[in-house]
PAKOLMI-61697 format. One record per residue: residue in three letters; x, y, z of N, C-alpha, C in turn. Coordinates in steps of 0.02 Angstrom, whole numbers, plus 50000, padded with zeros to 5 digits. Example, Ala and Ser with C-alpha at 12.3 -4.5 7.8 and 13.67 -1.06 7.14 Angstrom:
> ALA,50660,49716,50390,50615,49775,50390,50660,49835,50390
> SER,50642,49888,50354,50684,49947,50357,50645,50002,50394
//
This chain:
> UNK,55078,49334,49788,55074,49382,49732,55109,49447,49751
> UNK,55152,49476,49696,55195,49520,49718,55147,49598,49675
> UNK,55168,49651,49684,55155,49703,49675,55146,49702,49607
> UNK,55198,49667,49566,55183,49697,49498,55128,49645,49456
> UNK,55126,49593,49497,55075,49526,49471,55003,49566,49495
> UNK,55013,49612,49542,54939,49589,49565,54890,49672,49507
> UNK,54932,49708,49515,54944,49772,49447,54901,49734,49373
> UNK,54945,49693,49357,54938,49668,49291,54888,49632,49295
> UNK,54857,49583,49345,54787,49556,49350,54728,49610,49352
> UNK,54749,49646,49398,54690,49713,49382,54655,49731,49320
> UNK,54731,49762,49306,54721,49800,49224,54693,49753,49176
> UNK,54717,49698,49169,54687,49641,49109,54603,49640,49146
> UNK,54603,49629,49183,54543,49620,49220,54479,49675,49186
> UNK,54512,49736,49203,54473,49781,49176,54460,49787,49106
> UNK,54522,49781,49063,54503,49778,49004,54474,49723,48975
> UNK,54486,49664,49002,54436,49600,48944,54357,49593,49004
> UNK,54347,49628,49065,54285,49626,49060,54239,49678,49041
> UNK,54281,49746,49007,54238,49802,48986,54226,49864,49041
> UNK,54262,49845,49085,54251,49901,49147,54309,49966,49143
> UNK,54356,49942,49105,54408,50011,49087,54380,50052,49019
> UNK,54388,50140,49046,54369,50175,49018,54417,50214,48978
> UNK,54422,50280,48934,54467,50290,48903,54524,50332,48953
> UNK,54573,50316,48954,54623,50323,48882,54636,50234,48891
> UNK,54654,50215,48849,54679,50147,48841,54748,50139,48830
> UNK,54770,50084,48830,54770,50021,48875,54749,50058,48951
> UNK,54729,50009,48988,54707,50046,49043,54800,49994,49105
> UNK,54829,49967,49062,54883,49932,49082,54944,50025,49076
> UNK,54978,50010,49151,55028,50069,49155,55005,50099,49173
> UNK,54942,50130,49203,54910,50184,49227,54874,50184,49289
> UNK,54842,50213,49317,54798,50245,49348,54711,50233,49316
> UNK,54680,50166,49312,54637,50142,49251,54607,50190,49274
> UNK,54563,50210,49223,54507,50234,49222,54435,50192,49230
> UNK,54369,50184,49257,54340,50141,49252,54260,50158,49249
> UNK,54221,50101,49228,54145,50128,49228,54128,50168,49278
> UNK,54093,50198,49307,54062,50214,49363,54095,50262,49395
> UNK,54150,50303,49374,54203,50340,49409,54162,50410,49440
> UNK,54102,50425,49393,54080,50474,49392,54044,50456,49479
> UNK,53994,50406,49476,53957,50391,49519,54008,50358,49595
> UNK,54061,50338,49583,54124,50351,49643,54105,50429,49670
> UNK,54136,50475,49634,54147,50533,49652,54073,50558,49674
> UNK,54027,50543,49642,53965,50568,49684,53955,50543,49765
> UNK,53966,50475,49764,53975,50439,49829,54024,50458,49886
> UNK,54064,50482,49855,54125,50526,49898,54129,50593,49942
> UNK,54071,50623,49879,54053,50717,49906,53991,50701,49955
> UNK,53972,50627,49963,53941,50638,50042,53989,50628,50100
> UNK,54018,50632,50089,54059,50599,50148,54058,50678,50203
> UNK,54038,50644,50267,54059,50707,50310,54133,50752,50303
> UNK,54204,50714,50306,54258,50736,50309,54262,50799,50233
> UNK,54217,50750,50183,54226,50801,50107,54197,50871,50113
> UNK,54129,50852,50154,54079,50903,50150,54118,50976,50195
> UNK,54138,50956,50253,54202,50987,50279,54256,51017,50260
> UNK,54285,50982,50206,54354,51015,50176,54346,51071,50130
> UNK,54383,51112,50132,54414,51155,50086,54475,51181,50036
> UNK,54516,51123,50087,54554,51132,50019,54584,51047,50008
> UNK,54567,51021,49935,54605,50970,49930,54661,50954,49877
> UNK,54703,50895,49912,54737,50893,49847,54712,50819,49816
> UNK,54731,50822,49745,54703,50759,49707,54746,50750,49651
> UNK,54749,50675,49639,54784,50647,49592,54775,50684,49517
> UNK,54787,50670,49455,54779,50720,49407,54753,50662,49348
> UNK,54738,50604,49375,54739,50541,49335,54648,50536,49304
> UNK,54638,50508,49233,54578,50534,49226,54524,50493,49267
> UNK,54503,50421,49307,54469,50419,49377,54446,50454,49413
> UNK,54488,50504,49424,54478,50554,49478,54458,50631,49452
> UNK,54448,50642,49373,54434,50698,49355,54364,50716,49351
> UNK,54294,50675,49399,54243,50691,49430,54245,50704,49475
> UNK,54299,50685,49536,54319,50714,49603,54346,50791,49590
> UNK,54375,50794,49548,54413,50880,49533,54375,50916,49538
> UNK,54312,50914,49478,54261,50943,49447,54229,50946,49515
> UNK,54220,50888,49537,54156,50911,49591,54193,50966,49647
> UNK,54252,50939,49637,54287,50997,49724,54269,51072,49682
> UNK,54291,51083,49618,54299,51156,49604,54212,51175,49598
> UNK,54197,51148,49574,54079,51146,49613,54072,51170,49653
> UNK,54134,51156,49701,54072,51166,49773,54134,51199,49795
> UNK,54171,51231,49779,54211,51312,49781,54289,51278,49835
> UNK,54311,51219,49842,54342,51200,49860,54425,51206,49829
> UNK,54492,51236,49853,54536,51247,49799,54552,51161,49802
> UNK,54598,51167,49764,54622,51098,49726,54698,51113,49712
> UNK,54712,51052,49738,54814,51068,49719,54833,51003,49687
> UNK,54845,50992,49631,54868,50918,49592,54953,50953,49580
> UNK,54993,50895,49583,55065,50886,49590,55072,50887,49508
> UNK,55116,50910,49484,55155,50931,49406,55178,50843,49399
> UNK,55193,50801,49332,55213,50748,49332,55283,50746,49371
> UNK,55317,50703,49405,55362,50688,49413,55396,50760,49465
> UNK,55347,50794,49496,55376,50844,49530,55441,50878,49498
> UNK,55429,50892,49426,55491,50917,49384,55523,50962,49420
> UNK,55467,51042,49434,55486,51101,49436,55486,51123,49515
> UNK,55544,51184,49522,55545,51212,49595,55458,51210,49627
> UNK,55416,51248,49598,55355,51235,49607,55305,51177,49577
> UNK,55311,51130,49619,55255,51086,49585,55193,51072,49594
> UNK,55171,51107,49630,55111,51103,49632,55066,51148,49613
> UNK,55015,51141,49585,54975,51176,49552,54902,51173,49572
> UNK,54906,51258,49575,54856,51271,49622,54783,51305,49587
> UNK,54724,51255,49604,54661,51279,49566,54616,51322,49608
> UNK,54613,51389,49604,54559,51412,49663,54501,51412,49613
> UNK,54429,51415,49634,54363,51409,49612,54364,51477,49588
> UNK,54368,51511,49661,54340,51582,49627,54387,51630,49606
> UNK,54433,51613,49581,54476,51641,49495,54448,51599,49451
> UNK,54420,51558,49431,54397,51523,49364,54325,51526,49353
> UNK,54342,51541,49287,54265,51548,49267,54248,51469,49231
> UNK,54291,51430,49188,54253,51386,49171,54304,51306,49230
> UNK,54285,51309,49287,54290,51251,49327,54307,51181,49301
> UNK,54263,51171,49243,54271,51079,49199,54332,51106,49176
> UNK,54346,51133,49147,54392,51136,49102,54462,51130,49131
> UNK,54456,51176,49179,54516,51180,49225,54559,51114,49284
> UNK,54495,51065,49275,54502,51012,49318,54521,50969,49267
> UNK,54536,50980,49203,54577,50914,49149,54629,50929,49177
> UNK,54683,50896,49140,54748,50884,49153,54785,50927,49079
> UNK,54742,50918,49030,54753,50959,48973,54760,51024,48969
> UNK,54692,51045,49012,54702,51125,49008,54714,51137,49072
> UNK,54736,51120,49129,54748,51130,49169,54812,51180,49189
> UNK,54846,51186,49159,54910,51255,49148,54878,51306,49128
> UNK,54826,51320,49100,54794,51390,49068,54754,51421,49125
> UNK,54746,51387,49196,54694,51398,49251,54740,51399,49311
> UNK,54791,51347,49322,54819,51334,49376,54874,51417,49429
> UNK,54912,51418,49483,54927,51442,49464,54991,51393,49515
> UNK,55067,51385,49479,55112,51343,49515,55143,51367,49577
> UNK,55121,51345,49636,55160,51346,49696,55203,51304,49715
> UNK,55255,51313,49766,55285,51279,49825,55274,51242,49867
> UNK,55300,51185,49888,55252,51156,49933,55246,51177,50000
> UNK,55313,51246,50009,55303,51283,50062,55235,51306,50066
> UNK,55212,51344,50029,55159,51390,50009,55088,51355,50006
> UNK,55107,51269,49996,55031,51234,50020,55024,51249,50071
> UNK,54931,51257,50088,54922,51266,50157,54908,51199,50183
> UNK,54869,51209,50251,54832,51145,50271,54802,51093,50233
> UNK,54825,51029,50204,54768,50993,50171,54728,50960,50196
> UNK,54626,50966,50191,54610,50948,50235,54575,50877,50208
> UNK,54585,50878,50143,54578,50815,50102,54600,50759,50039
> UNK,54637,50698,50053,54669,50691,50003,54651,50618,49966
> UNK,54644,50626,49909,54628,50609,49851,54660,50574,49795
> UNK,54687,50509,49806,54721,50465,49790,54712,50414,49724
> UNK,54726,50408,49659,54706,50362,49625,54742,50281,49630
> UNK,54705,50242,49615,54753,50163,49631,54738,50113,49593
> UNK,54777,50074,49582,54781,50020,49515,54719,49969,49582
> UNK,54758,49959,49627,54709,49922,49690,54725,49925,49743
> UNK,54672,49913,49766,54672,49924,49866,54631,49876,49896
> UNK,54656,49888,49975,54617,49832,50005,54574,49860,50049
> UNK,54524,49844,50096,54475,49850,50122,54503,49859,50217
> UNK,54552,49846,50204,54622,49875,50273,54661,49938,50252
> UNK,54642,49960,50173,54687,50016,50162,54743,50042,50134
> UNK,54772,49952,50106,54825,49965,50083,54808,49979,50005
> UNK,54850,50016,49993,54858,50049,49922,54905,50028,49867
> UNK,54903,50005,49792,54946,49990,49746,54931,50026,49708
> UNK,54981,50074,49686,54980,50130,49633,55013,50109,49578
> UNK,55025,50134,49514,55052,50126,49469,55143,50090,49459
> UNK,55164,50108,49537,55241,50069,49534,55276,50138,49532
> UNK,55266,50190,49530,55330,50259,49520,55328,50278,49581
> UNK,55281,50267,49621,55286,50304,49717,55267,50384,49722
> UNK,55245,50416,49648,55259,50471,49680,55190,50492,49714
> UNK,55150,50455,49722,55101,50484,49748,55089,50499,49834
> UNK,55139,50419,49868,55171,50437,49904,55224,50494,49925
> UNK,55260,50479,49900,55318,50552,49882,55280,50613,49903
> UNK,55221,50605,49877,55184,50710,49878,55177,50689,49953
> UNK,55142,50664,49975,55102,50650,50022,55151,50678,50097
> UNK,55234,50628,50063,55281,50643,50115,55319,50710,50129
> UNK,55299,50751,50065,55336,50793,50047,55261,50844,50119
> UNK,55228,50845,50083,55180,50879,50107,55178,50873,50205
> UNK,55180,50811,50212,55203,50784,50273,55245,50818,50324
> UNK,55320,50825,50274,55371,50872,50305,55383,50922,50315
> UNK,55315,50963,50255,55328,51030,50272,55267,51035,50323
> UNK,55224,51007,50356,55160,51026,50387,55098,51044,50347
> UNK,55082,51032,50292,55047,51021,50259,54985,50988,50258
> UNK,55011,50898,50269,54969,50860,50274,54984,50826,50362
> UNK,54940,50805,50396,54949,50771,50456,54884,50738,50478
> UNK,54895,50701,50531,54828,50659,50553,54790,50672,50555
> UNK,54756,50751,50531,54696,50761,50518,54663,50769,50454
> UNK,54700,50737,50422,54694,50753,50323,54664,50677,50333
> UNK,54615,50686,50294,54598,50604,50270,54590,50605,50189
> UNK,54615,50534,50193,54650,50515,50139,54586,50445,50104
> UNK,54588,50472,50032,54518,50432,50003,54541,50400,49927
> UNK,54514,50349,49908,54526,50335,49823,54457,50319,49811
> UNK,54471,50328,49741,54394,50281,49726,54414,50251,49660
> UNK,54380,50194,49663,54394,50141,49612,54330,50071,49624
> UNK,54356,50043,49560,54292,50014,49534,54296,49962,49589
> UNK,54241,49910,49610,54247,49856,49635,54280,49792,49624
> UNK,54312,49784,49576,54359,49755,49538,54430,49766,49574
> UNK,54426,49816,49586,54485,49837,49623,54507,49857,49695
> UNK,54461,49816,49716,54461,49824,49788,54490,49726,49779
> UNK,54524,49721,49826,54555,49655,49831,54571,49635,49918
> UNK,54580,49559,49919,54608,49544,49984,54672,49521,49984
> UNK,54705,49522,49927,54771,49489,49934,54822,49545,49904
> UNK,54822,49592,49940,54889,49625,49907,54951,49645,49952
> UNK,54997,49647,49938,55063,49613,49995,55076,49672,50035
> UNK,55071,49656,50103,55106,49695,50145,55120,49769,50137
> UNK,55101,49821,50162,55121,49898,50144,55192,49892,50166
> UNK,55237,49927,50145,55280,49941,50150,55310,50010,50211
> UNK,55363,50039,50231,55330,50086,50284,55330,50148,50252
> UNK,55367,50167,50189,55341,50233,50135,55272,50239,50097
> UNK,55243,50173,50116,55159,50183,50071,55115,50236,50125
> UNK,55076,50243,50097,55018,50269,50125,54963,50262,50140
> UNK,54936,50254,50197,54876,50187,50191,54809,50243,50183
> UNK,54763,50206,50136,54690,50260,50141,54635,50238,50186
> UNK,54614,50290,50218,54558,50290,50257,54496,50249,50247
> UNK,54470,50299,50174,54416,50283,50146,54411,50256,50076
> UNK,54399,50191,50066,54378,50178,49994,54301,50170,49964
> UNK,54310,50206,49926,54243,50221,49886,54232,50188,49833
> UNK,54188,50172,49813,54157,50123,49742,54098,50158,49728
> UNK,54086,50127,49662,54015,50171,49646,53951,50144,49687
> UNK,53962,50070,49702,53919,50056,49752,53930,50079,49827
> UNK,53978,50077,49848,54003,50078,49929,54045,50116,49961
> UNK,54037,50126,50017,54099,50167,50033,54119,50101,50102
> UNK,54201,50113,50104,54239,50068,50162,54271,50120,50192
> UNK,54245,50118,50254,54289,50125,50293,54350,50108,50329
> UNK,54412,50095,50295,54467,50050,50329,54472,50037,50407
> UNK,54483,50085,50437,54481,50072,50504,54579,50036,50527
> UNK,54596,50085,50448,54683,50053,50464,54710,50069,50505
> UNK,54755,50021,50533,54802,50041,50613,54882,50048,50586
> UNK,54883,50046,50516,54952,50060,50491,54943,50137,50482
> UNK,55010,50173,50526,55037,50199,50538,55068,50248,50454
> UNK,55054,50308,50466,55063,50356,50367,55131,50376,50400
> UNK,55162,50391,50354,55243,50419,50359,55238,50468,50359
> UNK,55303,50462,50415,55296,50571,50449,55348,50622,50419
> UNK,55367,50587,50360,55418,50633,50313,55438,50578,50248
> UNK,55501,50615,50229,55534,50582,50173,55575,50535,50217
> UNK,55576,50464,50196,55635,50423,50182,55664,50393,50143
> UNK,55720,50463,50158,55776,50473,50122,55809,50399,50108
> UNK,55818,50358,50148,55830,50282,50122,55824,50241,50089
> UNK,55760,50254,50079,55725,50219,50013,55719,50246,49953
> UNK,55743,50324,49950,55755,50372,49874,55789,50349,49823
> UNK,55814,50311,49781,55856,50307,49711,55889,50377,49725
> UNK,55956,50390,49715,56008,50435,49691,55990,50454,49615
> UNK,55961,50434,49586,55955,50475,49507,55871,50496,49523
> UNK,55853,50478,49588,55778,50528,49590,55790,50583,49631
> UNK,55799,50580,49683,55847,50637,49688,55864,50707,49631
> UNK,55905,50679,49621,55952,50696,49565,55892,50742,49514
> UNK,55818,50693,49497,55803,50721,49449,55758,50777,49471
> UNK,55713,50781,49535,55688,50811,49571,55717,50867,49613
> UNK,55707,50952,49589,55742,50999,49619,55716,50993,49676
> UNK,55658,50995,49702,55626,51008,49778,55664,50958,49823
> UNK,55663,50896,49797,55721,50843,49846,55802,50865,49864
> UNK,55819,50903,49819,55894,50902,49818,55889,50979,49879
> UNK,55843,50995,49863,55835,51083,49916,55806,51044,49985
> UNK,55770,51015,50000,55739,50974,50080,55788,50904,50103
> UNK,55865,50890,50047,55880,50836,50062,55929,50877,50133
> UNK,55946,50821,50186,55976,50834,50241,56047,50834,50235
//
């Protein structure tokens, strides 16, 4: 089973047994799923969470109880702009500039709160926060098929940002935890910790996270469409 077969079993999965939540189709995305809320509760025990202060997180709605809870408990928050359009893409949530926290952790109102940085200007990330179509119980990760979630990760990577002391987490339904998904590739990113509303896994992965961009594996019209790439390309 290849990447995009095992995607499309998911998603149908979720939707004809009732476990995908809104926005719909839950096919093309980042599903959303029952229990997302009670993931993210399962997550803010985690020693490494209880620890961090600043994280970054996907912007996908799954993960918009992880947001909420980081900006709770006074943690900043940095979610990536779609498609890393702008010189600054990342967007930066501190707690204590906002007065209404939920609000600021949508993706909707999230420009009326944020404020857009550099990825120079990210600091240390000491926690990261990944959404996934599916994963395995070794760590490997299948995202939506665009990479960029990787991409931040590497970007972040190169500038010193993120490094072997950032741990890296998703949470998703049990449905989506799988044993057959193909081989990581060496630009994926493998996660630490997977969380469910029942469980947390510890991977215990021995694959190796990428220590920058490779540039090898970039498309020339991504590049191209991405200013921050064309300014860090070599």
């Amino acid at each position: 089973m290849d990447k995009a077969d095992l995607r499309d079993r998911i998603w149908t999965q979720l939707e004809d047994e009732g476990i995908a939540r809104f926005p719909f189709p839950p096919h093309g995305r980042i599903p959303n799923f029952a229990g997302a809320k009670e993931a993210a509760d399962r997550l803010a025990e985690l020693p490494e969470w209880q620890e961090a202060s600043v994280i970054k997180a996907n912007p996908d709605a799954p993960q918009l109880p992880v947001r909420r809870r980081a900006l709770r408990e006074g943690k900043v928050v940095y979610m990536a702009q779609p498609r890393l359009r702008d010189e600054k893409p990342f967007m930066k949530l501190d707690p204590a500039e906002i007065e209404d926290t939920d609000a600021a952790a949508t993706v909707s109102k999230m420009d009326g709160y944020a404020e857009p940085v550099a990825p120079d200007d990210v600091p240390h990330v000491d926690f990261i926060v990944s959404g996934s179509v599916a994963v395995t119980e070794a760590g490997t990760r299948i995202g939506k098929g665009e990479g960029y979630s990787d991409l931040e990760f590497a970007v972040l990577h190169a500038l010193g940002a993120a490094d072997d002391d950032t741990t890296i987490a998703t949470t998703v339904h049990e449905v989506q935890l799988v044993d057959d998904a193909p081989a990581p590739e060496p630009h994926d990113v493998p996660m630490d910790v997977v969380v469910t509303p029942e469980r947390v896994v510890r991977t215990e992965t021995t694959v190796e996270r990428p220590d920058g961009i490779d540039w090898e594996v970039l498309p020339e019209e991504k590049i191209e469409e991405i200013p921050l790439l064309q300014r860090l390309q070599p």
